[in-house]
C-alpha positions as CSV (number, residue, x, y, z in Angstrom):
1,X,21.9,12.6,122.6
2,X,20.3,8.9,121.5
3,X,20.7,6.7,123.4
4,X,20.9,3.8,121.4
5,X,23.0,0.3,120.8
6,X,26.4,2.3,119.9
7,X,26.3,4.1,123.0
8,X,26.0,1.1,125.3
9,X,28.8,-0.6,123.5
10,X,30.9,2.1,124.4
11,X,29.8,1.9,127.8
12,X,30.6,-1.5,128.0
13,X,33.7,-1.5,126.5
14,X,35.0,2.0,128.5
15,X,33.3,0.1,131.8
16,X,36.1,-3.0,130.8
17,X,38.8,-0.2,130.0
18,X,38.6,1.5,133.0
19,X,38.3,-2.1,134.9
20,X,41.0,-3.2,133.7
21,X,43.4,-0.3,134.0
22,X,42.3,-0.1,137.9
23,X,43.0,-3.8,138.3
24,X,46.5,-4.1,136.5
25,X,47.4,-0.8,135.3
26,X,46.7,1.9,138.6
27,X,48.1,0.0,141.2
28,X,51.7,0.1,139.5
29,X,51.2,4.1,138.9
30,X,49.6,4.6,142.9
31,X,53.4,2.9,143.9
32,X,55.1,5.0,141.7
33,X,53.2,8.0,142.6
34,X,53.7,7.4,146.3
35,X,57.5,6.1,146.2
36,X,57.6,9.7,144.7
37,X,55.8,11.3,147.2
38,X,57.7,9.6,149.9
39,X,61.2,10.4,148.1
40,X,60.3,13.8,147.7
41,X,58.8,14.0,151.5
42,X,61.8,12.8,152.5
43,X,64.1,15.2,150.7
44,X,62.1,18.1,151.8
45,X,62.7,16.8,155.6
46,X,66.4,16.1,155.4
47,X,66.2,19.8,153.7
48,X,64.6,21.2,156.6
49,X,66.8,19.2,158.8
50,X,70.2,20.3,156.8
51,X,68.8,24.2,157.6
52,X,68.4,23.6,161.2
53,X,72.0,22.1,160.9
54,X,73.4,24.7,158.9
55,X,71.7,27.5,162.2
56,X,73.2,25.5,164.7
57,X,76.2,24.9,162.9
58,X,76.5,28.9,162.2
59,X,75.9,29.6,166.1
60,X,78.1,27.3,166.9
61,X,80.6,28.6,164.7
62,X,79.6,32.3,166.0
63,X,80.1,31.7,169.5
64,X,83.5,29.8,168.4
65,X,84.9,33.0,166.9
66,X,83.3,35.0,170.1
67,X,85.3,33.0,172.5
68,X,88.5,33.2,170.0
69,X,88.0,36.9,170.0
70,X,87.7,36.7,173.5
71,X,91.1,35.0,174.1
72,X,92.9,36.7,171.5
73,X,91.7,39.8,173.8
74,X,92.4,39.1,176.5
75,X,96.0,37.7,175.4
76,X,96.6,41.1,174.0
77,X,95.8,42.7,177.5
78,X,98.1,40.0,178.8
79,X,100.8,40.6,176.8
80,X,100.2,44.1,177.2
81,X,100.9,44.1,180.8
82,X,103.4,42.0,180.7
83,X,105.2,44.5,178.8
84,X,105.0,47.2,180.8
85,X,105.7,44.9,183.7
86,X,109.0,44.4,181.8
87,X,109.4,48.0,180.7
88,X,108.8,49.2,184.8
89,X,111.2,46.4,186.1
90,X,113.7,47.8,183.3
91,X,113.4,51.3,184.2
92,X,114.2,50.2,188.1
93,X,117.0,48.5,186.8
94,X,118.4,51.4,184.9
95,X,117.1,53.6,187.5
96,X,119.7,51.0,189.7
97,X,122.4,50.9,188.0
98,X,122.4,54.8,187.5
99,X,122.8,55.1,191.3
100,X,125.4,52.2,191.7
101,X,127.4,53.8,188.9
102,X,127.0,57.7,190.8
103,X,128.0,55.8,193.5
104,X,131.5,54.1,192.1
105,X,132.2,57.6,190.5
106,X,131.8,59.4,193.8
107,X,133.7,56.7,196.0
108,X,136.2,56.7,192.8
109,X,136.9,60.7,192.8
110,X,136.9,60.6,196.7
111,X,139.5,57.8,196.6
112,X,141.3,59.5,193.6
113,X,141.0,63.1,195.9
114,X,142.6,60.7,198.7
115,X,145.6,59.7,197.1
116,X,146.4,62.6,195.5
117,X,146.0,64.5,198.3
118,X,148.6,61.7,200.2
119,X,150.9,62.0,197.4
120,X,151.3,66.0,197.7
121,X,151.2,65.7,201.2
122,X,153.9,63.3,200.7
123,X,156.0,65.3,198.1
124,X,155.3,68.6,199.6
125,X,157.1,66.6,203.3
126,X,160.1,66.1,201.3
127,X,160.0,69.2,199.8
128,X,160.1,70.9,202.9
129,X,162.0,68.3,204.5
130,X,164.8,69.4,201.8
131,X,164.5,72.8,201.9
132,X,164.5,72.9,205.8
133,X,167.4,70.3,205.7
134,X,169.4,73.2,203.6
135,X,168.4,76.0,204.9
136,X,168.9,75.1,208.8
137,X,171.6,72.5,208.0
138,X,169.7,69.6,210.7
139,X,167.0,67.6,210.9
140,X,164.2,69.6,210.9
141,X,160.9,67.4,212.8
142,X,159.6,70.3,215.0
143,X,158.9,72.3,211.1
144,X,157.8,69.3,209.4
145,X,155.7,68.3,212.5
146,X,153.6,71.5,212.2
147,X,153.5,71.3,208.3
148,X,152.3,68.2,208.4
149,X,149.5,69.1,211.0
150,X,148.6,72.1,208.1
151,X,148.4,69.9,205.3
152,X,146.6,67.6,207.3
153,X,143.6,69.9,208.4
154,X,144.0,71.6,204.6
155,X,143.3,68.3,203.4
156,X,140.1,67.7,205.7
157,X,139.0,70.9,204.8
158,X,138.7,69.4,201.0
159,X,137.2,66.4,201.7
């Protein structure tokens, strides 16, 4: 390589060039270079920032659908017992009424057993009281006394 006249020409005017593009022309690229940097920087933290949003958010919603599950358990095993609760205090019920009924139908028979008993008592009296009336032609109390005193312990007998 010569160095000659053409060469520091080119020196001089490149020297100018580059003078003049650091002076007027580099500053505006530098701002527009570093408003990108900055833009981008800034995106890349709000991106970072969004993720640690999005964990929290996602524990957050985890420990939200723990405690639901939680509840909804636990107003399962509520409801559960509540039920059988129900079912037990239904069963005593029944188990209540069965006896109360037994009971009716016993006093019910034995009242029945009462009455019927008093009404052949009563017709089997005037039965007798007839038959004795023909046969001995008077008033016969000494025969219906002692019938009467048969049914009567006949009838105790039953009951």
């Amino acid at each position: 390589m010569q160095i000659n006249g053409t060469f520091w020409g080119e020196l001089i005017i490149f020297t100018c060039f580059y003078m003049f593009v650091k002076a007027k022309i580099w500053p505006r690229f530098a701002g527009v270079l570093e408003e990108r940097r900055a833009f981008i920087e800034n995106g890349l933290k709000a991106a970072k920032d969004g993720q640690l949003l999005l964990q929290d958010a996602e524990k957050d919603a985890e420990h939200i659908v723990k405690q639901a599950q939680l509840k909804v358990e636990n107003m399962i095993q509520m409801a559960t017992q509540e039920i059988r609760f129900m079912q037990e205090q239904a069963k005593e019920e029944i188990e209540r009424l069965k006896i109360a009924a037994q009971k009716e139908t016993i006093a019910a028979h034995e009242n029945m057993q009462r009455v019927f008993l008093a009404e052949a008592r009563d017709h089997y009296l005037k039965v007798a009281s007839a038959v004795c009336a023909k046969v001995f032609d008077t008033n016969p109390t000494q025969y219906l006394n002692t019938l009467e005193s048969m049914l009567n312990k006949q009838s105790s007998v039953m009951q």
